[in-house]
ZAVOSE-819278 format. One record per residue: x, y, z of N, C-alpha, C in turn. Coordinates in Angstrom, 3 decimals. Example, Ala and Ser with C-alpha at 12.3 -4.5 7.8 and 13.67 -1.06 7.14 Angstrom:
BEGIN
<rec <13.190, -5.690, 7.800>, <12.300, -4.500, 7.800>, <13.200, -3.300, 7.800>> <rec <12.850, -2.250, 7.080>, <13.670, -1.060, 7.140>, <12.900, 0.030, 7.870>> 
REM end
This chain:
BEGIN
<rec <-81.607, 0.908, -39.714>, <-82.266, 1.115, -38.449>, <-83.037, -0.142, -38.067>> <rec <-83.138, -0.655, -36.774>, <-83.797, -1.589, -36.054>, <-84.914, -1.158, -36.083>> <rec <-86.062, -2.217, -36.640>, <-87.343, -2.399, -36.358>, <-87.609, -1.926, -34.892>> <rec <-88.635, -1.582, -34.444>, <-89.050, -1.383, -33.394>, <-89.532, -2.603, -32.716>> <rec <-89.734, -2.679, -31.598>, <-90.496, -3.881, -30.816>, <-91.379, -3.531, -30.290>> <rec <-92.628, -4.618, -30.188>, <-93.730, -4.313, -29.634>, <-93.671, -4.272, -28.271>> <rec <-94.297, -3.238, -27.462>, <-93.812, -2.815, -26.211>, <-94.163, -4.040, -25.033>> <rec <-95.028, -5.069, -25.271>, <-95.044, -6.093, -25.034>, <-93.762, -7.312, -24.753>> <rec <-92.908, -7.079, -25.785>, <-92.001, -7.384, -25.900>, <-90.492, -6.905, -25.202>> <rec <-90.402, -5.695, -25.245>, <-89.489, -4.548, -24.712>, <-89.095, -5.232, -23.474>> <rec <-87.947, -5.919, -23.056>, <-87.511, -6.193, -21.903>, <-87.483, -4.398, -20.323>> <rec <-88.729, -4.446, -20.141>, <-87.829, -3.278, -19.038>, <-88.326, -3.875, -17.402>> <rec <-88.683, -5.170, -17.399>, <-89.357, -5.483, -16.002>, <-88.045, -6.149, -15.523>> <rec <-87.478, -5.756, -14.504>, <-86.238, -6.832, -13.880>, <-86.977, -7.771, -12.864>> <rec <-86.143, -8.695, -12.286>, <-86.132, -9.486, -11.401>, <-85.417, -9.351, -10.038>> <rec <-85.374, -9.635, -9.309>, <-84.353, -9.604, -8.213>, <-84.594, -11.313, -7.382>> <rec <-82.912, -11.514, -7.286>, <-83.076, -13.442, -6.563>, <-81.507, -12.771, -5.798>> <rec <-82.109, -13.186, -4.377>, <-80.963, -13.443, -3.545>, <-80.193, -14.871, -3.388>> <rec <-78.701, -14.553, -4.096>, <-78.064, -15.762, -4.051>, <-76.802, -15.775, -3.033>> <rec <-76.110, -16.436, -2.619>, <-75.085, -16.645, -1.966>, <-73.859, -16.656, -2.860>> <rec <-72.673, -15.922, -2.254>, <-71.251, -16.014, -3.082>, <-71.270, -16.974, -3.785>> <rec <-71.274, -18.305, -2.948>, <-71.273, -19.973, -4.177>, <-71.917, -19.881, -5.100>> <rec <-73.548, -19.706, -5.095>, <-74.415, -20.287, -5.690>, <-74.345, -18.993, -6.897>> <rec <-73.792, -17.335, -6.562>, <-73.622, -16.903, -8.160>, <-72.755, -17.010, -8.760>> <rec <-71.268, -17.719, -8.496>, <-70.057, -18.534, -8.752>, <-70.833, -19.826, -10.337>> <rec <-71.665, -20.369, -9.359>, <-72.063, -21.477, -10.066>, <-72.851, -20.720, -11.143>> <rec <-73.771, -20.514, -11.111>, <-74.572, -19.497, -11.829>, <-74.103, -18.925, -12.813>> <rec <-73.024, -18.026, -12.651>, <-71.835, -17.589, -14.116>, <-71.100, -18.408, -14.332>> <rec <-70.675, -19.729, -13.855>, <-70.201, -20.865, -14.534>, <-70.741, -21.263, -15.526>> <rec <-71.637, -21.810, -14.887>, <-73.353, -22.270, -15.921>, <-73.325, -21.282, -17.222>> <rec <-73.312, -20.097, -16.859>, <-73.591, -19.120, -17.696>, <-72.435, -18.892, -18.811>> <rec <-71.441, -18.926, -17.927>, <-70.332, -19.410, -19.492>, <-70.217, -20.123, -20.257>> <rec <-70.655, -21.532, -19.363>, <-70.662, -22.717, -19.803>, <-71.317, -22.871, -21.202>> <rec <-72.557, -22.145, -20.875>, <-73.307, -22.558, -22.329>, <-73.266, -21.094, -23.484>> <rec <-72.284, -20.048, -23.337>, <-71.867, -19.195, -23.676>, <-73.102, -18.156, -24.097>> <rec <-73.693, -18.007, -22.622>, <-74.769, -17.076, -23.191>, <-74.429, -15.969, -21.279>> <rec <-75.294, -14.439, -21.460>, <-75.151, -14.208, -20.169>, <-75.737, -14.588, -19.449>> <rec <-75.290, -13.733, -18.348>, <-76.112, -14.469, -16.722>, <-77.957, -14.330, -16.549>> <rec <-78.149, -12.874, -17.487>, <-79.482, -12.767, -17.322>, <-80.564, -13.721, -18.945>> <rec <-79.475, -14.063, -19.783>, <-80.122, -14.814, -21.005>, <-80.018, -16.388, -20.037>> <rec <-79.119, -16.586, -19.733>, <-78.964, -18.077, -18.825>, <-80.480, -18.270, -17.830>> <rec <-80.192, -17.256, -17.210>, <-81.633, -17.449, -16.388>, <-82.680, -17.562, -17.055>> <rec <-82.782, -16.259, -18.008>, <-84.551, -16.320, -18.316>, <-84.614, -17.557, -19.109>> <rec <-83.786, -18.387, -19.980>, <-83.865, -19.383, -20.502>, <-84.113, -20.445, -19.365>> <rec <-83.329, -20.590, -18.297>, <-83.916, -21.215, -17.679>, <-85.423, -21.766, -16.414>> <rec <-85.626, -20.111, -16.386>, <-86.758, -20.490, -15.246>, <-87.825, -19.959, -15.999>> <rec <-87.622, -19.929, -17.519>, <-88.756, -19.925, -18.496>, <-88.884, -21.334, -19.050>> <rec <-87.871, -22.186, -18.750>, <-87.848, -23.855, -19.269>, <-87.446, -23.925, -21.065>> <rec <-86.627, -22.861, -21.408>, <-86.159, -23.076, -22.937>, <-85.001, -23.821, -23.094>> <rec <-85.208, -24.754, -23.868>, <-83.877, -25.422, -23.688>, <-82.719, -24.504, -24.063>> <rec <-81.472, -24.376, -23.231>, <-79.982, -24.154, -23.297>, <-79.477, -24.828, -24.460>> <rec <-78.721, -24.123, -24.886>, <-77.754, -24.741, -26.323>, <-76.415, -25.852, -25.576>> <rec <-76.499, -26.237, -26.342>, <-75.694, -27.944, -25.908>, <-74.182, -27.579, -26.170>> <rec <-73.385, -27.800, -24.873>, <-72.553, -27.448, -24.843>, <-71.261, -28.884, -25.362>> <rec <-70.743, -28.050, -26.182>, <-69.548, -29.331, -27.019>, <-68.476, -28.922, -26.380>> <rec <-67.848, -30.334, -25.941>, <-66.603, -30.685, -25.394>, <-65.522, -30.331, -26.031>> <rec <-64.156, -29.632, -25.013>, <-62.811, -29.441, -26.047>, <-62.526, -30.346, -27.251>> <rec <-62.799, -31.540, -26.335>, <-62.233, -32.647, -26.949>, <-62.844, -32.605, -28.573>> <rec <-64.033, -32.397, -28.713>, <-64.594, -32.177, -29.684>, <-64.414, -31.197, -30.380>> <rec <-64.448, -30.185, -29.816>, <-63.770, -28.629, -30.814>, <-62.887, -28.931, -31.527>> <rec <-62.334, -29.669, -30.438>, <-60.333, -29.639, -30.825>, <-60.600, -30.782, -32.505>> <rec <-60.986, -31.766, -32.359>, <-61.471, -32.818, -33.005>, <-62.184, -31.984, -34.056>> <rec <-62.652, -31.298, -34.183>, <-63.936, -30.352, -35.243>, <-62.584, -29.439, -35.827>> <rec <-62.166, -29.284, -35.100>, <-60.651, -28.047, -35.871>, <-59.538, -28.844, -36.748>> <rec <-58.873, -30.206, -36.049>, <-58.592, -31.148, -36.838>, <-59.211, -31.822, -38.152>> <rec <-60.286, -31.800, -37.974>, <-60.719, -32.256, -39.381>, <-61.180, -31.565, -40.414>> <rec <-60.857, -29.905, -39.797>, <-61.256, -29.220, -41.006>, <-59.594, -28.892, -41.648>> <rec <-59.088, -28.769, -40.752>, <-57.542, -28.417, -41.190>, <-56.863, -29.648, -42.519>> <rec <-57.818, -30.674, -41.899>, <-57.074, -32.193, -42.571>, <-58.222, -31.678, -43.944>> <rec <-59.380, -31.457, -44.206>, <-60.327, -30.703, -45.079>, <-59.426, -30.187, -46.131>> <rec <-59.004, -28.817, -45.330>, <-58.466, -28.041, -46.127>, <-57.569, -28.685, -46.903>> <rec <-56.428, -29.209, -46.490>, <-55.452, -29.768, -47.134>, <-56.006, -31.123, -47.986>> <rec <-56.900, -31.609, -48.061>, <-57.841, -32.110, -49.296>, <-57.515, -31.832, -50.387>> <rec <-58.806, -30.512, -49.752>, <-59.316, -29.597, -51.120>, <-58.310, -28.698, -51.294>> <rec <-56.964, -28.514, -50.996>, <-56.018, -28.080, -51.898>, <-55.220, -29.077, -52.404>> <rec <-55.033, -30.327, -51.935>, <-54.144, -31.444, -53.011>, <-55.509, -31.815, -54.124>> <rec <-56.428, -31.369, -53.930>, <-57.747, -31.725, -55.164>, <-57.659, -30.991, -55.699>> <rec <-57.423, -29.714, -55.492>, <-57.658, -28.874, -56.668>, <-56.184, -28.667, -57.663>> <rec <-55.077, -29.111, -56.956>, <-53.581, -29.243, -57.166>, <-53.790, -30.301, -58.209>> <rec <-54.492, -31.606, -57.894>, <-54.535, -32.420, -58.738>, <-55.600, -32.323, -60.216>> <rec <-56.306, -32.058, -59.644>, <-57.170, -31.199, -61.535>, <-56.592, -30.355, -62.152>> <rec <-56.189, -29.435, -61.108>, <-55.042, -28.532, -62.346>, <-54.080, -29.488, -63.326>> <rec <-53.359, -30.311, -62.452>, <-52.359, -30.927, -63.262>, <-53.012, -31.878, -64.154>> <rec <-54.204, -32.198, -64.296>, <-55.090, -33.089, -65.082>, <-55.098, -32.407, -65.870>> <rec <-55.673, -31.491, -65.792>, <-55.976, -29.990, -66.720>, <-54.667, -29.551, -67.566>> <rec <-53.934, -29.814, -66.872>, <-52.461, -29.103, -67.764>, <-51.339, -30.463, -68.607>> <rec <-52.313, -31.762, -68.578>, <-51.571, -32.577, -68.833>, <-50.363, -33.286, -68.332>> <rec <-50.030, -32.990, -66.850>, <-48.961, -33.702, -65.908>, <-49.773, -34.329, -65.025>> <rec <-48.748, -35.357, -64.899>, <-48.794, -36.837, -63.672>, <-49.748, -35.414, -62.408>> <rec <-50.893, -35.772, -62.086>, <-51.585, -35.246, -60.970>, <-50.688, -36.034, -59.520>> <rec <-50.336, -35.179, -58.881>, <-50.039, -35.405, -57.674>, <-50.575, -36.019, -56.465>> <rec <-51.703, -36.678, -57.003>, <-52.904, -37.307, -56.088>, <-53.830, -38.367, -56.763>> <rec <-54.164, -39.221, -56.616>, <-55.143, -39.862, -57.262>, <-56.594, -39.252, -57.236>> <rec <-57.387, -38.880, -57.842>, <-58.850, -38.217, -57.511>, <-59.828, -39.084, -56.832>> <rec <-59.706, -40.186, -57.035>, <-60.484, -41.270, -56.627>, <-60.164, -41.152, -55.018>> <rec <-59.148, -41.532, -54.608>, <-58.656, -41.359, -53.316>, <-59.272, -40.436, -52.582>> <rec <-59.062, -39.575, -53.237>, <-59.356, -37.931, -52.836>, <-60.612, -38.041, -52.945>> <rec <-61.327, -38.289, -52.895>, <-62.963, -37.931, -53.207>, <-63.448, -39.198, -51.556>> <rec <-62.742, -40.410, -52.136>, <-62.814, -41.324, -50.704>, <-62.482, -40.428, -49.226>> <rec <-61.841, -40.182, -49.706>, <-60.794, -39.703, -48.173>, <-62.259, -38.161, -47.778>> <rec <-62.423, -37.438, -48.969>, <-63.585, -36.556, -48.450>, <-65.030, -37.142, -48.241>> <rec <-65.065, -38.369, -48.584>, <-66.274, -39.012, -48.191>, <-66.269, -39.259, -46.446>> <rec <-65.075, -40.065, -46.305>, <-64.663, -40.426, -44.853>, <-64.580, -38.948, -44.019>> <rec <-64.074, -38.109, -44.136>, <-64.121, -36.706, -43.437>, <-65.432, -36.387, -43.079>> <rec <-66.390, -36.781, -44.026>, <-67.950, -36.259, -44.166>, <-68.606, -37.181, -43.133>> <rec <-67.993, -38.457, -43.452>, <-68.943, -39.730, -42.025>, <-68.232, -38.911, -40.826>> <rec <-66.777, -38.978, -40.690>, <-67.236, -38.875, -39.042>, <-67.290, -37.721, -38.661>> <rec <-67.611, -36.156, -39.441>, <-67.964, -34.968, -39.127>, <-69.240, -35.730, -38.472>> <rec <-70.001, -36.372, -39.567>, <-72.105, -36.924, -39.022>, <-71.466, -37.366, -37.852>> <rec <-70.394, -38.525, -37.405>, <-70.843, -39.371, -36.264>, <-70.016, -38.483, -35.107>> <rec <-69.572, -37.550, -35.215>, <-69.202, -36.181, -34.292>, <-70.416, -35.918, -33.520>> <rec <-71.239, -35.332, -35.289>, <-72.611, -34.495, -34.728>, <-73.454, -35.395, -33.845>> <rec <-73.744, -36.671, -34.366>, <-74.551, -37.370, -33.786>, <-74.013, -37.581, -32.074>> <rec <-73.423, -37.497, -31.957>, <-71.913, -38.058, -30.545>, <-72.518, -36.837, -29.658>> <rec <-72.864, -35.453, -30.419>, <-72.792, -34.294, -29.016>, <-74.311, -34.395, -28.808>> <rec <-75.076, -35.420, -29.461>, <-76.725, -35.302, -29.218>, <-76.972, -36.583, -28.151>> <rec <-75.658, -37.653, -28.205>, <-75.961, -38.233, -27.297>, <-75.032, -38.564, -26.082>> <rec <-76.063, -38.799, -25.022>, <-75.651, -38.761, -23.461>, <-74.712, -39.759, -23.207>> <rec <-74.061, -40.810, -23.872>, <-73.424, -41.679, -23.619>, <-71.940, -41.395, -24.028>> <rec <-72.118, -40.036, -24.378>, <-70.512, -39.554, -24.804>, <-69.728, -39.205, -24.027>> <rec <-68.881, -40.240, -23.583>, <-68.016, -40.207, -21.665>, <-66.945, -38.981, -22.197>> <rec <-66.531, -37.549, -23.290>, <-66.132, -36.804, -23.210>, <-67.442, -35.577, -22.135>> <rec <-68.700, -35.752, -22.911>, <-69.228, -34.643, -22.705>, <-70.270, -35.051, -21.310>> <rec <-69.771, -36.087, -20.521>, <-70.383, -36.172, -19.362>, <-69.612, -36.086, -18.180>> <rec <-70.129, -35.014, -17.214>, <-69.898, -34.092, -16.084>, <-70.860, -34.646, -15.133>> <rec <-70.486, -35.057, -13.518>, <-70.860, -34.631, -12.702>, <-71.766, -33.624, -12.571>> <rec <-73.000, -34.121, -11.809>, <-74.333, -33.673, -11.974>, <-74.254, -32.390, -10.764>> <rec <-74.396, -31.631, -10.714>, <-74.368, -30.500, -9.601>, <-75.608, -30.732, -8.761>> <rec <-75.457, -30.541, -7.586>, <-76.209, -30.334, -6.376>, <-77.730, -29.650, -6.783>> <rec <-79.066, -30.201, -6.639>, <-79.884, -29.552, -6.782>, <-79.995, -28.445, -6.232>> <rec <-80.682, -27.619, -6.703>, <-80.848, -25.727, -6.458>, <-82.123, -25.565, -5.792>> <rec <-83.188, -26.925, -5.774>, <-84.029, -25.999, -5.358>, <-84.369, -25.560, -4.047>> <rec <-85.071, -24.903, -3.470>, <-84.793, -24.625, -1.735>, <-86.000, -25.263, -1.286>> <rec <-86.089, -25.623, -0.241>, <-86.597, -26.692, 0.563>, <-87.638, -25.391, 1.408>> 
REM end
């Protein structure tokens, strides 16, 4: 059973904002965008919490590639200790193998570091039209 919440806490006050067809278009864009809903999108935003940082395909795709290339590592590594282990020619050098998972490990970091900064011409978009009303 869920703890209770302090009634302080208890979301039951709504809001109401009149928007235009476009502007709630954009709004659940936004709101997908950073994969949260339309009413977590807002209160995060016109409460000023920062939004979770949204990573580029290009990068997913890139984050899925290098775990796949991972995997197949750490199964020619463990392929190759066995055969260490069992006294046959290992199918891999270990040394290699330990290099090659060192290198996987740098540019996973210079990935991470890449979606923290603004100069990453994947994850920079056209700035949208200010919202606020005049």
């Amino acid at each position: 059973m869920r703890p209770k919440l302090d009634k302080n806490l208890l979301r039951t006050k709504t809001l109401e904002a009149r928007v235009n067809a476009i502007e709630h278009d954009m709004i659940k864009l936004k709101a997908q965008d950073a994969g949260l809903s339309i009413a977590e999108f807002t209160r995060r935003s016109v409460l000023l919490k920062p939004l979770p940082k949204r990573t580029s395909k290009i990068t997913l795709a890139t984050y899925r590639e290098l775990s796949r290339i991972g995997n197949n590592i750490n199964q020619l590594t463990r392929a190759t200790h066995t055969a260490i282990k069992m006294g046959l020619h290992p199918p891999a050098d270990p040394e290699e193998l330990a290099q090659l998972r060192n290198l996987l490990q740098q540019i996973g970091r210079e990935l991470s570091q890449m979606e923290t900064d603004p100069t990453d011409e994947d994850d920079i978009e056209e700035e949208d039209e200010d919202w606020e009303t005049e």
